[in-house]
mmJSON file of the N, C-alpha and C atoms, coordinates in Angstrom:
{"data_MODEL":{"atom_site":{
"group_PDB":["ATOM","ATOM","ATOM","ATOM","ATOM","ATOM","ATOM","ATOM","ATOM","ATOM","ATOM","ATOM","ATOM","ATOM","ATOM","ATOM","ATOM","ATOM","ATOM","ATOM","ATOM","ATOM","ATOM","ATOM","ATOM","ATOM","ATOM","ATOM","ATOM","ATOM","ATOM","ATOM","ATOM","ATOM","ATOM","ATOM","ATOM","ATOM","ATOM","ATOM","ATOM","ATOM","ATOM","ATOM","ATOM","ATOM","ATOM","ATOM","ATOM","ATOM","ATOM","ATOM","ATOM","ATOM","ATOM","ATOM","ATOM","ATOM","ATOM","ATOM","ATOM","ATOM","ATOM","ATOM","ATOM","ATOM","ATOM","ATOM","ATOM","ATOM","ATOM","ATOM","ATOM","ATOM","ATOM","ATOM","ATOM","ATOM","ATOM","ATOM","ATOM","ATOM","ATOM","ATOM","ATOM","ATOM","ATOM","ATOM","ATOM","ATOM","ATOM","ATOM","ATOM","ATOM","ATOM","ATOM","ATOM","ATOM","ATOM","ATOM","ATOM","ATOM","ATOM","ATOM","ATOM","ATOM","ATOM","ATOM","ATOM","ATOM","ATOM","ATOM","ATOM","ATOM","ATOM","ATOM","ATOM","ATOM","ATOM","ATOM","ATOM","ATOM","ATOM","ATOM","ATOM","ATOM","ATOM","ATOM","ATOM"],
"id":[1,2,3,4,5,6,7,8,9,10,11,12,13,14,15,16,17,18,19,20,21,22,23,24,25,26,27,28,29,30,31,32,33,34,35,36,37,38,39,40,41,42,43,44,45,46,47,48,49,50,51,52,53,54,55,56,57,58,59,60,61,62,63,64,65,66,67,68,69,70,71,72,73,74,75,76,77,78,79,80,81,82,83,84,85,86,87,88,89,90,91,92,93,94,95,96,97,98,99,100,101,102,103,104,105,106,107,108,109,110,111,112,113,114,115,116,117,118,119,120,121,122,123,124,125,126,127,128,129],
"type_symbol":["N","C","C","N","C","C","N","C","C","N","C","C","N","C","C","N","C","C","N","C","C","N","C","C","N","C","C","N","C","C","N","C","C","N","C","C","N","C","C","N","C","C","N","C","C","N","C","C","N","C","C","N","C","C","N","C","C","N","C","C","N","C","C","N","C","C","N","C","C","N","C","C","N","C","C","N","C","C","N","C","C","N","C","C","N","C","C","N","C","C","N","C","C","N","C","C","N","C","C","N","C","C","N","C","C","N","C","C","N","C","C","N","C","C","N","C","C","N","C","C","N","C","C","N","C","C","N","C","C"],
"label_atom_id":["N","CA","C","N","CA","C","N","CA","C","N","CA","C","N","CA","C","N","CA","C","N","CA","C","N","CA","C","N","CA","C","N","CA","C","N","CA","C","N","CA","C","N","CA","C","N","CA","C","N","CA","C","N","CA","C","N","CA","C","N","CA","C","N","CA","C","N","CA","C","N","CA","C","N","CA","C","N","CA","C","N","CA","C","N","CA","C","N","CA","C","N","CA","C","N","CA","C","N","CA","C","N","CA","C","N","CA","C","N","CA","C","N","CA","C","N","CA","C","N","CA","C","N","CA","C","N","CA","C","N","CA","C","N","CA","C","N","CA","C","N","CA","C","N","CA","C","N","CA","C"],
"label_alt_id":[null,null,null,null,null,null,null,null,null,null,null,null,null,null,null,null,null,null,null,null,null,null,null,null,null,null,null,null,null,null,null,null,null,null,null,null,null,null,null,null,null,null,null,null,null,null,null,null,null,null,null,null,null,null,null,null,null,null,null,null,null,null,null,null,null,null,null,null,null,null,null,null,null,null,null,null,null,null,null,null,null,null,null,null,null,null,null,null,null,null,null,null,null,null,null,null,null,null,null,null,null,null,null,null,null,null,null,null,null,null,null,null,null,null,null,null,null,null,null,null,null,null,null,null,null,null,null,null,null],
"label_comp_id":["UNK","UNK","UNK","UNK","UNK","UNK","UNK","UNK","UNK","UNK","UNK","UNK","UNK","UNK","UNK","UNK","UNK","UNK","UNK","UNK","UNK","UNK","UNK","UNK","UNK","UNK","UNK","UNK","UNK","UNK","UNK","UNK","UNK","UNK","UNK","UNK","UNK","UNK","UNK","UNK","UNK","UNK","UNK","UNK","UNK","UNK","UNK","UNK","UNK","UNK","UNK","UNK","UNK","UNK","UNK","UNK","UNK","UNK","UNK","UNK","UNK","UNK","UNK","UNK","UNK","UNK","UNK","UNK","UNK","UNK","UNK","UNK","UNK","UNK","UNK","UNK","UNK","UNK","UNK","UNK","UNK","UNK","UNK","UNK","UNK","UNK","UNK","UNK","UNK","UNK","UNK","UNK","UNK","UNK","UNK","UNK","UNK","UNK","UNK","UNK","UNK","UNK","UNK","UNK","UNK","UNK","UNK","UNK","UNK","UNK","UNK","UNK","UNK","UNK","UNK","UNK","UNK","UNK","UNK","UNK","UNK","UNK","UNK","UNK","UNK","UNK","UNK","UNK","UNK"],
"label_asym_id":["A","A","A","A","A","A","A","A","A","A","A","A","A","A","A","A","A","A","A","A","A","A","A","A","A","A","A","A","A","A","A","A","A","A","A","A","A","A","A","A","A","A","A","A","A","A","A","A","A","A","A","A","A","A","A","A","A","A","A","A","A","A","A","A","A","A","A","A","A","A","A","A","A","A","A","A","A","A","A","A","A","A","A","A","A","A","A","A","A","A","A","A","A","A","A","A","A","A","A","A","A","A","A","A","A","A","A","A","A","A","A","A","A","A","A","A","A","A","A","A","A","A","A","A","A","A","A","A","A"],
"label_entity_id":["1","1","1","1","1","1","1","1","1","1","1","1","1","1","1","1","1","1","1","1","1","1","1","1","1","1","1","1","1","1","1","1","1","1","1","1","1","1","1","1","1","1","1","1","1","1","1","1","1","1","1","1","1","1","1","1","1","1","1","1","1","1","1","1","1","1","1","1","1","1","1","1","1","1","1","1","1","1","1","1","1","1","1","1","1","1","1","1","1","1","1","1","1","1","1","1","1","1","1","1","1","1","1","1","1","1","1","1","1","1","1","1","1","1","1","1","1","1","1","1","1","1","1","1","1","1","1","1","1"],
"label_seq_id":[1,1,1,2,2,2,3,3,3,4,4,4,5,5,5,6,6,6,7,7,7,8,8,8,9,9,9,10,10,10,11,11,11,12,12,12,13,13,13,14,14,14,15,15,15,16,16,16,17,17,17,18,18,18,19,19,19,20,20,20,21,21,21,22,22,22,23,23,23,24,24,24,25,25,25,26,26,26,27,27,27,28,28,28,29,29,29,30,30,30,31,31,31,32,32,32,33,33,33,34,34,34,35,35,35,36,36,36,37,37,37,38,38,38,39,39,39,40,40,40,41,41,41,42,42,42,43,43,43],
"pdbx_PDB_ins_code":[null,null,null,null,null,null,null,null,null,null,null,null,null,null,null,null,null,null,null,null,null,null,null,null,null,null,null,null,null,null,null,null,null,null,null,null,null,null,null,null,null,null,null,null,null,null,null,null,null,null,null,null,null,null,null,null,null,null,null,null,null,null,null,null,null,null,null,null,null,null,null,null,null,null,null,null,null,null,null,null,null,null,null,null,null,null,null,null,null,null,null,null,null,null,null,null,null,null,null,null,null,null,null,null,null,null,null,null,null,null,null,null,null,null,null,null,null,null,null,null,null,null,null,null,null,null,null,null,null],
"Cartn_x":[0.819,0.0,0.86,2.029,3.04,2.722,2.757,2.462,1.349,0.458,-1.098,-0.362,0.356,0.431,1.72,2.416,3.409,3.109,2.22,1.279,0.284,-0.525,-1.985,-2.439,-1.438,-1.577,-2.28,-1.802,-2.183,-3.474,-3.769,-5.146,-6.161,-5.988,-6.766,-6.746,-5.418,-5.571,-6.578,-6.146,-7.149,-8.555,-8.992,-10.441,-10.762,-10.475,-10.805,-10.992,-9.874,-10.208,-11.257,-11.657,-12.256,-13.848,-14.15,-15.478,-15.661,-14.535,-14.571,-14.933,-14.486,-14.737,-16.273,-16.817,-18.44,-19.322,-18.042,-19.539,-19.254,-18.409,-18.283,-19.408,-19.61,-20.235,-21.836,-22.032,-23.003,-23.657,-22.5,-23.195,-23.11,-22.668,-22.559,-23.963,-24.179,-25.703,-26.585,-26.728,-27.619,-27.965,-26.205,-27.117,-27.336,-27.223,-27.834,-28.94,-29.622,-31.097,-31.874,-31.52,-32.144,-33.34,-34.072,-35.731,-34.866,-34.089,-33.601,-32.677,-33.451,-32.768,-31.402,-31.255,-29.787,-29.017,-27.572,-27.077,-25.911,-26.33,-25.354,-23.577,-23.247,-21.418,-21.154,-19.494,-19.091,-19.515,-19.68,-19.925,-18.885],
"Cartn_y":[-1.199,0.0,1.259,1.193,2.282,2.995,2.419,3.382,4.1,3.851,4.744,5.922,5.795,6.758,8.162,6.958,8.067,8.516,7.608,8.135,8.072,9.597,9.399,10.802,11.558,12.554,11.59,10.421,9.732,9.504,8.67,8.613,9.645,10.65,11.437,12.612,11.854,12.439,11.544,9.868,9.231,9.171,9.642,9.784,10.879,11.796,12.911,12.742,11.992,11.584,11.224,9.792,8.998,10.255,10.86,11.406,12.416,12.58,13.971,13.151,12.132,10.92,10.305,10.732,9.862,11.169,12.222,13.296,13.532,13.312,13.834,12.794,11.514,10.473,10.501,10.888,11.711,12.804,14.104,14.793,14.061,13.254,12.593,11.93,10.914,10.293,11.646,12.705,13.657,13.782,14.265,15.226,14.213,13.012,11.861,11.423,11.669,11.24,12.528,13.633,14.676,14.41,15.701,14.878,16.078,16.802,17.478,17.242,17.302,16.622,17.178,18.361,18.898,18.923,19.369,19.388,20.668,21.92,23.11,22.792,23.161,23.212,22.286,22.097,21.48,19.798,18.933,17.875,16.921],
"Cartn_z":[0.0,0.0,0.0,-0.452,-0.109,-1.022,-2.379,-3.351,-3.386,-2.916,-2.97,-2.45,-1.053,-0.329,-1.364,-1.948,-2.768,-3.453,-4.302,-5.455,-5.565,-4.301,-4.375,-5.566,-5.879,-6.873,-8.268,-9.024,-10.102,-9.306,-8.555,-8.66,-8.255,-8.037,-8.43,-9.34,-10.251,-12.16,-12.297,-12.577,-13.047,-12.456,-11.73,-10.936,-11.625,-11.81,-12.714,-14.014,-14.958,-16.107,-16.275,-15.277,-15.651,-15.477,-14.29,-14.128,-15.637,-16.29,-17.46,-18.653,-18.577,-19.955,-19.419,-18.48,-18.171,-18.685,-18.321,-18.673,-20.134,-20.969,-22.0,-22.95,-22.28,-22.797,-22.715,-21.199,-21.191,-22.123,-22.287,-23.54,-24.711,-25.364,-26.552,-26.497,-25.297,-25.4,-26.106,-24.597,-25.148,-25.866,-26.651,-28.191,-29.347,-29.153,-30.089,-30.033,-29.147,-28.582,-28.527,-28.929,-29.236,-30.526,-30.76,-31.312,-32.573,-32.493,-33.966,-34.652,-36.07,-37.036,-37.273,-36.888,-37.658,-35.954,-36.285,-34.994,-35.787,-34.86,-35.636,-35.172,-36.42,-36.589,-37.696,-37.812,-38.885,-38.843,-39.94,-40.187,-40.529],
"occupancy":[1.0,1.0,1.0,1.0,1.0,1.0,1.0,1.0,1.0,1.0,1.0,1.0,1.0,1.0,1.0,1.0,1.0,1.0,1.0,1.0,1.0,1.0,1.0,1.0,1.0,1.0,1.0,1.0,1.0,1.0,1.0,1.0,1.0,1.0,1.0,1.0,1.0,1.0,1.0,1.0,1.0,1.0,1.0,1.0,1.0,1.0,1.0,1.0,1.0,1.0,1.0,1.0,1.0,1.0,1.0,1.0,1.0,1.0,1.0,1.0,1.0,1.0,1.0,1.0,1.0,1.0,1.0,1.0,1.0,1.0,1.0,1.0,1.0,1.0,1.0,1.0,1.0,1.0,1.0,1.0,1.0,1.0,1.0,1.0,1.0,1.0,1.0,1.0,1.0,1.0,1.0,1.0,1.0,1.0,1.0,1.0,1.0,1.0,1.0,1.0,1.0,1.0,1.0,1.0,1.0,1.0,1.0,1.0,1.0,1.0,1.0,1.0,1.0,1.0,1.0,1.0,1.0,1.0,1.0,1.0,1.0,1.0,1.0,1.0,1.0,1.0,1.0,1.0,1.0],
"B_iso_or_equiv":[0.0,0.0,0.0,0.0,0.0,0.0,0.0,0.0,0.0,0.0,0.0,0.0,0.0,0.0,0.0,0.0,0.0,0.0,0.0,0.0,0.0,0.0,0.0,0.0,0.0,0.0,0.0,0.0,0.0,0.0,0.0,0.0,0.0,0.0,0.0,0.0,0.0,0.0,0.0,0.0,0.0,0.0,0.0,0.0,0.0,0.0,0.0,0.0,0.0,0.0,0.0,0.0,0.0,0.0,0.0,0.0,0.0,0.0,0.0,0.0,0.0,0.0,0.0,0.0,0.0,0.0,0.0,0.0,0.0,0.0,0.0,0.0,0.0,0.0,0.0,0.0,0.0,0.0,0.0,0.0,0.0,0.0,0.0,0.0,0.0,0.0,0.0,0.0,0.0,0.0,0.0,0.0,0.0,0.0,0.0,0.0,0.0,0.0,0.0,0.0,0.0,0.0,0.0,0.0,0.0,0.0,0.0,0.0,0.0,0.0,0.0,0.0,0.0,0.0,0.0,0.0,0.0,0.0,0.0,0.0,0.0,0.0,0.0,0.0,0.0,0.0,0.0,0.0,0.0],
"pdbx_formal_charge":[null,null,null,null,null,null,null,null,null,null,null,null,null,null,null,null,null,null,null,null,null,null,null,null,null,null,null,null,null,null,null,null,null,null,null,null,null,null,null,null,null,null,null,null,null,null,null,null,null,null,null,null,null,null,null,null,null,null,null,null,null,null,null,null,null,null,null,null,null,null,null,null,null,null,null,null,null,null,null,null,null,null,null,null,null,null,null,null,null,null,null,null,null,null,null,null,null,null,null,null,null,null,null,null,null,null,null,null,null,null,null,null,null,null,null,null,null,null,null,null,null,null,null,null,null,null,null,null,null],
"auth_seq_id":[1,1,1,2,2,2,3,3,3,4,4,4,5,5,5,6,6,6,7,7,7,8,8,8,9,9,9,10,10,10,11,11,11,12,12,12,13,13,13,14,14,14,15,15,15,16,16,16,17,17,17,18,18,18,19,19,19,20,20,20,21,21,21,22,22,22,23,23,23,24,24,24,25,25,25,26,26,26,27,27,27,28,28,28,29,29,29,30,30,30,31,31,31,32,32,32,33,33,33,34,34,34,35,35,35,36,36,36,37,37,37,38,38,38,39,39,39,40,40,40,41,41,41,42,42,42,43,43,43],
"auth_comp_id":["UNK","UNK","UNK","UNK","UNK","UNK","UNK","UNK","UNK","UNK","UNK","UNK","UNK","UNK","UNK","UNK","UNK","UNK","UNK","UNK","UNK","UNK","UNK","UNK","UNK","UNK","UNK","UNK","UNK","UNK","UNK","UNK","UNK","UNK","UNK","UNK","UNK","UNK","UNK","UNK","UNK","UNK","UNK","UNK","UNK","UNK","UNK","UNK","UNK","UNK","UNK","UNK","UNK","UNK","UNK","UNK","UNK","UNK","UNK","UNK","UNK","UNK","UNK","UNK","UNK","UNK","UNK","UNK","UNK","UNK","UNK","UNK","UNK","UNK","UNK","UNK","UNK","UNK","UNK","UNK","UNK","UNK","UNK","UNK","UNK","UNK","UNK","UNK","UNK","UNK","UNK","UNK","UNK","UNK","UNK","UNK","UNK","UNK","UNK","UNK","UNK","UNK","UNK","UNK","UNK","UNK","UNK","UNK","UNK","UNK","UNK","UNK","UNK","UNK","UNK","UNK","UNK","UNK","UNK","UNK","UNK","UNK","UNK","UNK","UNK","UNK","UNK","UNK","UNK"],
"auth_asym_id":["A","A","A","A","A","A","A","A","A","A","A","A","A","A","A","A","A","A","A","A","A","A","A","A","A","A","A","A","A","A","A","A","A","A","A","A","A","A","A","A","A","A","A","A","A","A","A","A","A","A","A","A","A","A","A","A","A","A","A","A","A","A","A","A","A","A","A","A","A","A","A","A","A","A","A","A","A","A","A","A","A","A","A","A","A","A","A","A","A","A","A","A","A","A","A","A","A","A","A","A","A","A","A","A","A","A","A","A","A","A","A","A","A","A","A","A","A","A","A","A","A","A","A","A","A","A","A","A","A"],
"auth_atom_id":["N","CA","C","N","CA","C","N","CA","C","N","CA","C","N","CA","C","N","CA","C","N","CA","C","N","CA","C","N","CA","C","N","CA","C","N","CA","C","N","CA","C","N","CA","C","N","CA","C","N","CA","C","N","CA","C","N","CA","C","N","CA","C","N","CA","C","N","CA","C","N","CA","C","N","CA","C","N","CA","C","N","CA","C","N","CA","C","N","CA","C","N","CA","C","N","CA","C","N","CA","C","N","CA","C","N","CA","C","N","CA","C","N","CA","C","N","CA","C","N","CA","C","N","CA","C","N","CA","C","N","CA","C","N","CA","C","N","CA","C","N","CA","C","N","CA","C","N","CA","C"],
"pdbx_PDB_model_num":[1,1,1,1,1,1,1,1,1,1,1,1,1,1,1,1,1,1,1,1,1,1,1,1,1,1,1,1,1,1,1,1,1,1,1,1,1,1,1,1,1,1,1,1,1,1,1,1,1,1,1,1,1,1,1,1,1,1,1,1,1,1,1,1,1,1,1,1,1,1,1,1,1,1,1,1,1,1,1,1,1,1,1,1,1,1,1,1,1,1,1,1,1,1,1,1,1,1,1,1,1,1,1,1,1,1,1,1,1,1,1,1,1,1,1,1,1,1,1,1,1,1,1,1,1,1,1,1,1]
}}}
């Protein structure tokens, strides 16, 4: 368990990643399940 303690900075990069990659997935669901047909910006 030594390392948690040396390296508790990485896990909470990767705890962060990981919550920024749920929400980014999150908006991706969103705006795919949206009821409009177009979605503004480049294609």
């Amino acid at each position: 368990m030594s390392y948690a303690k040396d390296h508790s900075g990485m896990y909470i990069a990767y705890v962060s990643l990981f919550l920024v990659a749920l929400l980014l997935f999150g908006k991706t669901i969103y705006y795919c399940t949206l009821k409009v047909s177009t979605v503004d910006g480049p294609i």
